[in-house]
C-alpha positions as CSV (number, residue, x, y, z in Angstrom):
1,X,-23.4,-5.2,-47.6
2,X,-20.8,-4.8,-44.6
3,X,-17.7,-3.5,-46.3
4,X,-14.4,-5.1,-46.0
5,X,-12.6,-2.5,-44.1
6,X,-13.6,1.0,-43.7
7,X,-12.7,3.5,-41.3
8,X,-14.5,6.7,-40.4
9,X,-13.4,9.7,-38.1
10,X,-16.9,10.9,-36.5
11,X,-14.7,13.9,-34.4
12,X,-11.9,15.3,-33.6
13,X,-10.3,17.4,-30.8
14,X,-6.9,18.6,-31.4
15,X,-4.8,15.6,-33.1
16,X,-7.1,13.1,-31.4
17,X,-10.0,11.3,-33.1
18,X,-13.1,9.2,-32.5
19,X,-14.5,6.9,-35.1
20,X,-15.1,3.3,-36.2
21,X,-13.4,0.6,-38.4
22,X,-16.3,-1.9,-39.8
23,X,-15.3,-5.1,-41.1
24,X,-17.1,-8.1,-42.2
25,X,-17.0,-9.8,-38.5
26,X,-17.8,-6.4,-36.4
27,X,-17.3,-2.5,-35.6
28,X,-14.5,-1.4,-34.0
29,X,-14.8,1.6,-32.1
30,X,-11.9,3.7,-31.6
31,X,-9.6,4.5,-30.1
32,X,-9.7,1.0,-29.3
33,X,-8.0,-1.1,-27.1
34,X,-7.1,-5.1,-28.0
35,X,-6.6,-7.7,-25.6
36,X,-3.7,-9.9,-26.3
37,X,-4.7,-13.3,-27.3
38,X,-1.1,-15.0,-27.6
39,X,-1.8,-18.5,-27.7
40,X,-5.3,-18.6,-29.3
41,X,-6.5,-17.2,-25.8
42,X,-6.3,-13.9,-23.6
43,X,-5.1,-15.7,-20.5
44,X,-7.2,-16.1,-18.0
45,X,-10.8,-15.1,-19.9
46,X,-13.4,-17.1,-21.8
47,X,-14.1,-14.6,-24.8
48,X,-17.5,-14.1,-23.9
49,X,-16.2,-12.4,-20.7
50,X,-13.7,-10.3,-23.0
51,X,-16.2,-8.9,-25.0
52,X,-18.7,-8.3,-22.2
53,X,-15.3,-6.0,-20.7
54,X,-15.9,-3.8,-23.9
55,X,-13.4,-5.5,-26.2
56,X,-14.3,-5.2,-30.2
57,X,-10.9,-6.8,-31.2
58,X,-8.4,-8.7,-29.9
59,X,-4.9,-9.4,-30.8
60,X,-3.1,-13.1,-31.9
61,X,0.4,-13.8,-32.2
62,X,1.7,-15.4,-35.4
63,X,5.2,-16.5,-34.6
64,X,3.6,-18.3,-30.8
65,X,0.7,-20.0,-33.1
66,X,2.7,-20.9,-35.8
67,X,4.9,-23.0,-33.1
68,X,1.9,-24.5,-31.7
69,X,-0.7,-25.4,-32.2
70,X,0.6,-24.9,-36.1
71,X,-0.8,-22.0,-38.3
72,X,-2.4,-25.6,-40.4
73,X,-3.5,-26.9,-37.9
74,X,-5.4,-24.5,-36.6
75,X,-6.9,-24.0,-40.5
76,X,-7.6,-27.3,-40.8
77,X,-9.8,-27.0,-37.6
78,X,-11.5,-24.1,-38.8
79,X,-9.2,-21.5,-38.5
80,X,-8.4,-19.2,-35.4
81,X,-11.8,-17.5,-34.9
82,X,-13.7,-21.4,-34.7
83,X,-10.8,-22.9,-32.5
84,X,-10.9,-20.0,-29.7
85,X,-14.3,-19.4,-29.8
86,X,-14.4,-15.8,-30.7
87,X,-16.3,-14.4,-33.7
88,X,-15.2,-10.7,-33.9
89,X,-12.2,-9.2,-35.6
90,X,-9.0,-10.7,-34.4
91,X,-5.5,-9.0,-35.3
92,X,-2.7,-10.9,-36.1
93,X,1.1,-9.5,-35.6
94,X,3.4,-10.5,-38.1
95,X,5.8,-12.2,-35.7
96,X,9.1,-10.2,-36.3
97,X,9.0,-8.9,-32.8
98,X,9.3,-12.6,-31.2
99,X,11.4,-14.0,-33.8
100,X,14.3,-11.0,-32.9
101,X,13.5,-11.4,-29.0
102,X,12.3,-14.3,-28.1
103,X,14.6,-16.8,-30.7
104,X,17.8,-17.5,-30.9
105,X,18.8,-16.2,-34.1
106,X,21.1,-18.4,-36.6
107,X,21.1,-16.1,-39.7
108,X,18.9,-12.9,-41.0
109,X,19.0,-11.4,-44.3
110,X,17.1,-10.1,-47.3
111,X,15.2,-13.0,-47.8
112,X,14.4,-13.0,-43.6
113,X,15.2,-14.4,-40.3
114,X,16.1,-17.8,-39.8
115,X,15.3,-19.1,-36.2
116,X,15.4,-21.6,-33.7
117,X,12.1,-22.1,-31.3
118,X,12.8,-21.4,-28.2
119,X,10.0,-24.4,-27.1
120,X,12.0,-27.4,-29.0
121,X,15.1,-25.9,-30.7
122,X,13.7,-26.6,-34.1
123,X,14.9,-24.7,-37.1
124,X,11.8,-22.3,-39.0
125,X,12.7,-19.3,-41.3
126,X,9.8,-16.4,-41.3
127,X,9.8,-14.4,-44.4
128,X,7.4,-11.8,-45.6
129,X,5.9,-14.2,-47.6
130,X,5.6,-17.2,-44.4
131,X,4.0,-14.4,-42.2
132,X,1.5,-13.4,-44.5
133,X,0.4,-17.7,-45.2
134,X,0.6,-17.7,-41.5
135,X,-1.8,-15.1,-41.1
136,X,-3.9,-16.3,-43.9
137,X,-4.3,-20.0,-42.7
138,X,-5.3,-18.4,-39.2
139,X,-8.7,-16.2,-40.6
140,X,-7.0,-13.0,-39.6
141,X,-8.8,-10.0,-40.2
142,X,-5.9,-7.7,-39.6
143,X,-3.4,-8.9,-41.0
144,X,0.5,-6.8,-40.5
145,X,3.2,-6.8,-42.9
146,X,6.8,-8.6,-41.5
147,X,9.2,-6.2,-40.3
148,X,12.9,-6.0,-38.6
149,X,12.9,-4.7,-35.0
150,X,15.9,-3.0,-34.0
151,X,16.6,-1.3,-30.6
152,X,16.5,2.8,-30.5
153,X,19.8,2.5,-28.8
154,X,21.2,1.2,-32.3
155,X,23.3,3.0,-34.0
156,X,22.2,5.4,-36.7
157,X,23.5,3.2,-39.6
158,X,21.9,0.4,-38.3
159,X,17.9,2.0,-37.7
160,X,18.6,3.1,-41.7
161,X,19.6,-0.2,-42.4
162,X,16.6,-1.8,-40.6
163,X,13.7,0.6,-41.8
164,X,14.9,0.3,-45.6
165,X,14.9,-3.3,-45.3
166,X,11.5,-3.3,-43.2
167,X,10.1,-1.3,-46.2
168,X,11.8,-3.4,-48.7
169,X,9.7,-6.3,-46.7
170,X,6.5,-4.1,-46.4
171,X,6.5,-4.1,-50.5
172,X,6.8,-8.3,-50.3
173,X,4.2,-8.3,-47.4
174,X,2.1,-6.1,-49.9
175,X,2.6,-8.4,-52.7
176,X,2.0,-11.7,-50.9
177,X,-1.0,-10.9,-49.3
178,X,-3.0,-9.5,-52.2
179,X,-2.5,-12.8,-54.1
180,X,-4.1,-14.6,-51.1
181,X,-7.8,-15.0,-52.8
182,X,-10.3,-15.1,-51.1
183,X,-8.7,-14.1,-47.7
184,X,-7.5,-11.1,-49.1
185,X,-10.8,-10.2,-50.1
186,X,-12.4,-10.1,-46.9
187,X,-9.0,-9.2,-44.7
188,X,-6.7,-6.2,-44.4
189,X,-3.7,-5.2,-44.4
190,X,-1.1,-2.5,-42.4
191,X,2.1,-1.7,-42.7
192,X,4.5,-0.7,-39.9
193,X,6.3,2.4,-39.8
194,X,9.9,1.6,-38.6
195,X,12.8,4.3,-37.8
196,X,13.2,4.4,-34.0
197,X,13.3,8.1,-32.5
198,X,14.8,9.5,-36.3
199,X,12.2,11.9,-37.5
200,X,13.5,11.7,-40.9
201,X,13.9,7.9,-40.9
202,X,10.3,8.2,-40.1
203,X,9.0,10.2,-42.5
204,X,11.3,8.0,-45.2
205,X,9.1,5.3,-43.9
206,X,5.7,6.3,-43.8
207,X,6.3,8.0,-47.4
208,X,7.4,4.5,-48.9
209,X,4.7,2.7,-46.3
210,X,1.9,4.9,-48.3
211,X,3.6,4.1,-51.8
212,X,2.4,1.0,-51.7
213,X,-0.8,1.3,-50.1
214,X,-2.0,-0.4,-46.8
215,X,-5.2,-0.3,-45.2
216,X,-3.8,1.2,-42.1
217,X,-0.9,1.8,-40.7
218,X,1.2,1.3,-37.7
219,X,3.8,3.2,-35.8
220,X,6.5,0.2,-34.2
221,X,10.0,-0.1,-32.6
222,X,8.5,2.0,-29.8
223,X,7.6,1.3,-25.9
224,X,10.9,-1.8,-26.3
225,X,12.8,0.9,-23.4
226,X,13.1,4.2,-24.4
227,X,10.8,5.8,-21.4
228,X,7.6,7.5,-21.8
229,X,9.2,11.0,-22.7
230,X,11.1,10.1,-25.9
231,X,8.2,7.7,-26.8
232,X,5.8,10.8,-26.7
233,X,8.6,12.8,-28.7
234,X,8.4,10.3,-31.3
235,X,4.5,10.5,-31.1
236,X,5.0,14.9,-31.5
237,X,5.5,13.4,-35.4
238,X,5.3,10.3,-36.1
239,X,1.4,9.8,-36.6
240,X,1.6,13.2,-38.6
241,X,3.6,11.4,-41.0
242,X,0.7,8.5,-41.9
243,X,-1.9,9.1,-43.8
244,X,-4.8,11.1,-41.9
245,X,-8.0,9.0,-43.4
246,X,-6.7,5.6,-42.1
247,X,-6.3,4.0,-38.5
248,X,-2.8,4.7,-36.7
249,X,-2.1,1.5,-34.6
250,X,0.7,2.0,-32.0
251,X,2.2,-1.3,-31.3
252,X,2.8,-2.7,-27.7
253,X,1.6,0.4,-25.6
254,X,0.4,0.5,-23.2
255,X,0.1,1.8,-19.6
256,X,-3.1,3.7,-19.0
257,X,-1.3,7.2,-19.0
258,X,1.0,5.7,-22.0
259,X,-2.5,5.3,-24.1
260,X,-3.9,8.7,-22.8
261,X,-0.9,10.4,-24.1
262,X,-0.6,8.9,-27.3
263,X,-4.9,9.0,-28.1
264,X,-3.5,13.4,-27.6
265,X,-1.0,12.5,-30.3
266,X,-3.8,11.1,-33.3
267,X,-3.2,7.3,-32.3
268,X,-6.4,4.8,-32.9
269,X,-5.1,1.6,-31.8
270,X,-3.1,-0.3,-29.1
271,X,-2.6,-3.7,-27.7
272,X,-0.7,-5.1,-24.9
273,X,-0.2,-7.6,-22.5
274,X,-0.1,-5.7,-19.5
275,X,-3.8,-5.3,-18.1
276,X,-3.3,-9.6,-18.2
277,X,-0.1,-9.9,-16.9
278,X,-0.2,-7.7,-14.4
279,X,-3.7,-9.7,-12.9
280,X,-1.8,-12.6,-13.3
281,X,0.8,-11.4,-11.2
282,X,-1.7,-9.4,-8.5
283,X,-1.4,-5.8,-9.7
284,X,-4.5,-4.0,-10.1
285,X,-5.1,-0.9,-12.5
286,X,-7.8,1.6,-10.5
287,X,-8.7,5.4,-11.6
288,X,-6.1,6.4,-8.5
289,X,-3.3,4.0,-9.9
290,X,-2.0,0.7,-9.8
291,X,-2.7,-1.3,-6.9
292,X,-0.4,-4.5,-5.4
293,X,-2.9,-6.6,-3.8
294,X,-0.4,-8.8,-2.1
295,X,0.2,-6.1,-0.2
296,X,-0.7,-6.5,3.6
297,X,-2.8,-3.6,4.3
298,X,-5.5,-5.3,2.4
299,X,-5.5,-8.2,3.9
300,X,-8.9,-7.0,5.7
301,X,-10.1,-4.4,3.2
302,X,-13.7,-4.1,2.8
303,X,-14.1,-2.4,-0.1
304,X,-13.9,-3.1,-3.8
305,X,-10.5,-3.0,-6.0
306,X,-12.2,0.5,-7.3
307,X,-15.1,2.0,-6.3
308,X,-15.9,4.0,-9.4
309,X,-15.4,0.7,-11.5
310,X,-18.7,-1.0,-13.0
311,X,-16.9,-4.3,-13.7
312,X,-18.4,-7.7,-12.6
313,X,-15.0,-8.3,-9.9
314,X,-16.1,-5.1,-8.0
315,X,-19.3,-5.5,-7.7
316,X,-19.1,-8.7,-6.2
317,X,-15.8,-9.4,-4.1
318,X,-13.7,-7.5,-1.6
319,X,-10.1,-6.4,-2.0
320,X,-9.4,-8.3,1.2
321,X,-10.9,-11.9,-0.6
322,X,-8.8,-10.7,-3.9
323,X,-5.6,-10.4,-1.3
324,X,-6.4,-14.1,-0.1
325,X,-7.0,-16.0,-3.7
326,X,-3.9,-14.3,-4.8
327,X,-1.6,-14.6,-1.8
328,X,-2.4,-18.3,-2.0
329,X,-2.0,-18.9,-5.5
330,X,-5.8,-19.7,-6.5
331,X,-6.0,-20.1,-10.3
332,X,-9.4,-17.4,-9.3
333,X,-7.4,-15.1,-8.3
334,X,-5.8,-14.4,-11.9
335,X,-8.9,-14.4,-13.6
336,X,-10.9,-11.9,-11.2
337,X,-7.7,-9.5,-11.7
338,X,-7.1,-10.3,-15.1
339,X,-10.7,-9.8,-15.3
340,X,-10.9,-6.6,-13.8
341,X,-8.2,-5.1,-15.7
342,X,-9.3,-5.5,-19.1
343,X,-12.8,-3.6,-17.7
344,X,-10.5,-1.1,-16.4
345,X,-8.8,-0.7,-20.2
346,X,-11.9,-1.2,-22.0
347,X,-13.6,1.8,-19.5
348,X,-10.9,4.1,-20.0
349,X,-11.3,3.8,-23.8
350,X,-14.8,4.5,-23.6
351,X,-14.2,7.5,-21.6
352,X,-11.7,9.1,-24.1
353,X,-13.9,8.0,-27.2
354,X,-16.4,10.0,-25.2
355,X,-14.4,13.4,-24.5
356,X,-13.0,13.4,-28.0
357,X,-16.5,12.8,-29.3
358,X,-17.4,16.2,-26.8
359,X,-14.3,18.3,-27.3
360,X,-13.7,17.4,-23.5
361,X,-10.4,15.6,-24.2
362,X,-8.0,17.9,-22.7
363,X,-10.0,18.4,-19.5
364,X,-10.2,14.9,-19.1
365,X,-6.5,13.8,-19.7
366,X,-5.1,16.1,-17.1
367,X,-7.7,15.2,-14.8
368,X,-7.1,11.0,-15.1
369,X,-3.2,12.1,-15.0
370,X,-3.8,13.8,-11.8
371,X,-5.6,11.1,-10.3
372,X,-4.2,8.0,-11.6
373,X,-1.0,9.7,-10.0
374,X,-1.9,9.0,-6.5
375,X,-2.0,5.3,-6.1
376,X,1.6,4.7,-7.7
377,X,3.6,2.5,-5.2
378,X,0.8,1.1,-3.0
């Protein structure tokens, strides 16, 4: 019987691991990388093309679904997995980061945010309570406790302020999605470790995160600014703090030397929106760096967007047909980038699953840095 949620660590090197999370709808094999499916769809891919790239999971974004289409809705259409067309694992975030960024805030306080949408102007409140029905109505099979988002540049009083109140939350997170029946039964759960760049606020955190018991857990309020040196100075402790024999999940990284960094510092799990965005907008992630394909010089180039890259986009078109479709403004020229890029993210995953997996890990991470260094700017 395929298990609701269980995670094994098949090897280690140094603080990274290797292993596999299998739930009900698939393995996932990790470190892992999720594609972000904001809008019940990772822009500019059909899911079959996702998951050929490598994907085992993708991500879906409560607060953007919950606005539209409607979290019921979408359930009573068969929830999200039967509306996008995708029948592996999908995460869910718990919406706090869009509510405090992307909303126009009227009023946030114990009981949670109340908010405006920022498509009509209409008035919603998200609770711990409303996340987790959200998440349930969608299918999720992830599901993450609600949590307040501060920026690291706040002051001290307020990060305390904001992790006990996230944790406060966590516990009502906790409580509202074990009484969700049957969903519960066959979903999971993580809570997010809050604290900003305070080792002690972090270590407050994870101890009251693994009081009340989550099925993993993630490390949040980084990568929102603070550069890649004091993110990997939170990541020196931070996934120390978590519990060792369940998945760390670090929220919104990254770039590809971002995820190399933190996979050295014990983390399992990532999603963002950059490999898509970036396609979308003509930048091109290659084993020498990123590429900008508007650029001129490839207006006649001959040769693929990487030559070391097995993904469908390089083996069949030039850089100097990629330079056209996007130059122009061809709907074909976001997919074959976006396309590209998330086989460029799912590859590099592979390859540090497989140094971990051969105590290679070190050699390999300073030989991608040194490489991926070379291509910055062009």
């Amino acid at each position: 019987m395929t298990p609701r949620f269980d995670f094994t660590i098949h090897a280690t090197d140094g603080k990274a691991r290797t292993g596999e999370i299998a739930m009900r709808r698939g393995t996932i094999r990790t470190p892992a990388f999720m594609p972000v499916g904001t809008a019940a769809t990772v822009k500019a891919m059909k899911p079959g093309d996702v998951r050929a790239a490598g994907a085992d999971i993708i991500l879906g974004n409560t607060y953007h679904l919950m606005l539209r289409p409607s979290a019921e809705r979408v359930a009573r259409l068969g929830g999200l997995h039967h509306f996008m067309g995708w029948d592996r694992p999908i995460l869910t975030d718990s919406g706090g980061y869009q509510v405090m960024s992307l909303s126009e805030l009227t009023k946030r306080d114990e009981n949670g945010v109340e908010f405006k949408s920022h498509l009509d102007g209409t008035r919603h409140l998200m609770s711990p309570e409303r996340s987790m029905e959200i998440q349930r109505l969608l299918g999720s099979d992830i599901v993450m406790a609600f949590d307040e988002l501060v920026p690291t540049t706040s002051t001290a009083e307020v990060q305390a302020a904001a992790m006990a109140r996230s944790m406060r939350w966590a516990r009502r997170s906790r409580e509202a999605f074990l009484s969700g029946g049957e969903h519960a039964d066959n979903a999971a759960q993580f809570g997010i470790q809050q604290g900003a760049l305070n080792e002690q606020l972090r270590g407050q955190s994870a101890a009251a995160l693994t009081e009340i018991g989550f099925d993993g857990y993630a490390i949040g309020g980084l990568a929102v600014g603070e550069g890649q040196a004091a993110m990997f100075g939170c990541l020196d402790f931070a996934p120390s703090q978590l519990p060792a024999d369940k998945p760390r999940y670090l929220m919104g990284v990254g770039k590809p030397d971002d995820i190399v960094g933190a996979v050295e510092r014990g983390i399992d799990m990532f999603d963002c929106v950059l490999p898509t965005r970036s396609g979308r907008t003509g930048q091109a992630f290659t084993r020498t760096g990123p590429i900008n394909i508007r650029n001129a010089k490839f207006g006649e180039d001959r040769g693929p967007l990487d030559p070391e890259c097995g993904c469908p986009v390089c083996a069949t078109w030039e850089r100097a047909y990629l330079h056209h479709l996007v130059r122009a403004g061809e709907i074909l020229g976001a997919m074959l980038m976006t396309e590209h890029n998330i086989w460029f993210y799912q590859a590099l995953m592979a390859d540090l699953r497989a140094a971990i997996a051969q105590g290679t890990l070190n050699a390999f991470a300073s030989g991608f840095r040194a490489r991926y260094g070379q291509g910055r700017g062009e």
